[in-house]
C-alpha positions as CSV (number, residue, x, y, z in Angstrom):
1,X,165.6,-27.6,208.6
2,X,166.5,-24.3,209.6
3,X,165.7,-22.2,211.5
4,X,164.8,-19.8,208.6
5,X,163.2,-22.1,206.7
6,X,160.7,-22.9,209.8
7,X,159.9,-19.5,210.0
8,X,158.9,-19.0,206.4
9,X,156.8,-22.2,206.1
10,X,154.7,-21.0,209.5
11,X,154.4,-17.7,208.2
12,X,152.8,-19.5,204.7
13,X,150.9,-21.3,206.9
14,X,149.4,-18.4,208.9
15,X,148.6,-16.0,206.2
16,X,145.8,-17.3,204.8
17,X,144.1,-17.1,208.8
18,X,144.3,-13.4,208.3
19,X,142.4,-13.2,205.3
20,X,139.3,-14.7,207.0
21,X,136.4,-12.7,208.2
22,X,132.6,-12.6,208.5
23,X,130.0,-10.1,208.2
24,X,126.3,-10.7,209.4
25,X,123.7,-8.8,206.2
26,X,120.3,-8.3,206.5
27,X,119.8,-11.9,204.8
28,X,122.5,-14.1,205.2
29,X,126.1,-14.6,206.9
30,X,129.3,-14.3,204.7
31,X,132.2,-16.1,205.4
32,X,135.4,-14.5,203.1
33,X,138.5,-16.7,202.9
34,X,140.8,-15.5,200.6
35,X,139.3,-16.0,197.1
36,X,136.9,-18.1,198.5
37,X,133.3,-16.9,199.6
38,X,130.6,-19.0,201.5
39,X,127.4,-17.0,202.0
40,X,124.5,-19.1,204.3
41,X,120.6,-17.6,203.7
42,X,119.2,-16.8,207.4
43,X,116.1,-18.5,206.5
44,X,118.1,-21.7,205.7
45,X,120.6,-21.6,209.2
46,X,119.4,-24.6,211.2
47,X,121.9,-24.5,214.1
48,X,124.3,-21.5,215.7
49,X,126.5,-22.9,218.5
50,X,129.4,-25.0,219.8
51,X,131.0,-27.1,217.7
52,X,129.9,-30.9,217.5
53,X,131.3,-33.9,216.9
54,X,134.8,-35.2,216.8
55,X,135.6,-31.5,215.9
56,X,134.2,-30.3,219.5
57,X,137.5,-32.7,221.1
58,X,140.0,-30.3,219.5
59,X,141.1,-27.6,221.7
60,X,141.6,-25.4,218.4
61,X,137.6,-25.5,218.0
62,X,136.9,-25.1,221.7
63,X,136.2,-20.9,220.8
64,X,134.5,-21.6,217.3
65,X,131.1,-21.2,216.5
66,X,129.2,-23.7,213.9
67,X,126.7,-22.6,211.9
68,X,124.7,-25.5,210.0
69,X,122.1,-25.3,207.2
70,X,119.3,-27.4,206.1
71,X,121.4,-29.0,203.4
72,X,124.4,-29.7,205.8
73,X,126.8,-27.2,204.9
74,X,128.8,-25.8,207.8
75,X,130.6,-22.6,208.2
76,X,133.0,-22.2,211.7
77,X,133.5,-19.1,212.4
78,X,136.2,-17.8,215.0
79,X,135.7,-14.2,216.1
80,X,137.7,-12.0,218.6
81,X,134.2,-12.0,220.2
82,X,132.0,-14.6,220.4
83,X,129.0,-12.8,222.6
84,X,128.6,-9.9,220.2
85,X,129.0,-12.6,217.1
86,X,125.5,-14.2,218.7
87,X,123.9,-11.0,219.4
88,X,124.0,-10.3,216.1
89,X,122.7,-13.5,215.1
90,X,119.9,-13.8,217.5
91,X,118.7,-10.3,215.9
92,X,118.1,-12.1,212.4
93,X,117.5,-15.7,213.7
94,X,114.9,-15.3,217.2
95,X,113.8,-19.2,216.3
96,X,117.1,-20.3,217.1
97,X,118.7,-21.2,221.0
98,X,122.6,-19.7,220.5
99,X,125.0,-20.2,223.1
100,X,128.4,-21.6,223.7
């Protein structure tokens, strides 16, 4: 493979990373990935925190947070920071221990 060719299929790779974000509404978290859009209800988050199992023994989720609903859906989310991530979230969820 060449060196080229490398470059191109990392850079595929990668771009879809920089299409991902989050934004904390009065009601619910978003998650936007691409196309793709994963809203969770406040009033239905059951855990905000560090990632658990097998997951947690990857060093790629060791700065990811995991939020968890009643149903079992999951939503890791990755910011730049982490602290002002949770402050946010403790403002709409005070029932909930948050931490990392």
């Amino acid at each position: 493979m060449s060196l080229l060719t490398g470059g191109l299929i990392m850079l595929v790779g990668c771009i879809p990373h920089l299409f991902w974000y989050w934004e904390i509404r009065d009601d619910r978290v978003v998650q936007r990935r691409l196309f793709l859009r994963t809203a969770l209800p406040f009033s239905e988050i059951t855990y905000v925190g560090p990632v658990t199992g097998q997951a947690s023994r990857h060093k790629y989720f060791e700065r990811h947070i995991l939020i968890r609903n009643v149903a079992g859906k999951r939503m890791f989310v990755n910011t730049g920071d982490p602290e002002a991530f949770l402050t946010e979230m403790r403002k709409h969820l005070p029932r909930i221990t948050l931490n990392l």
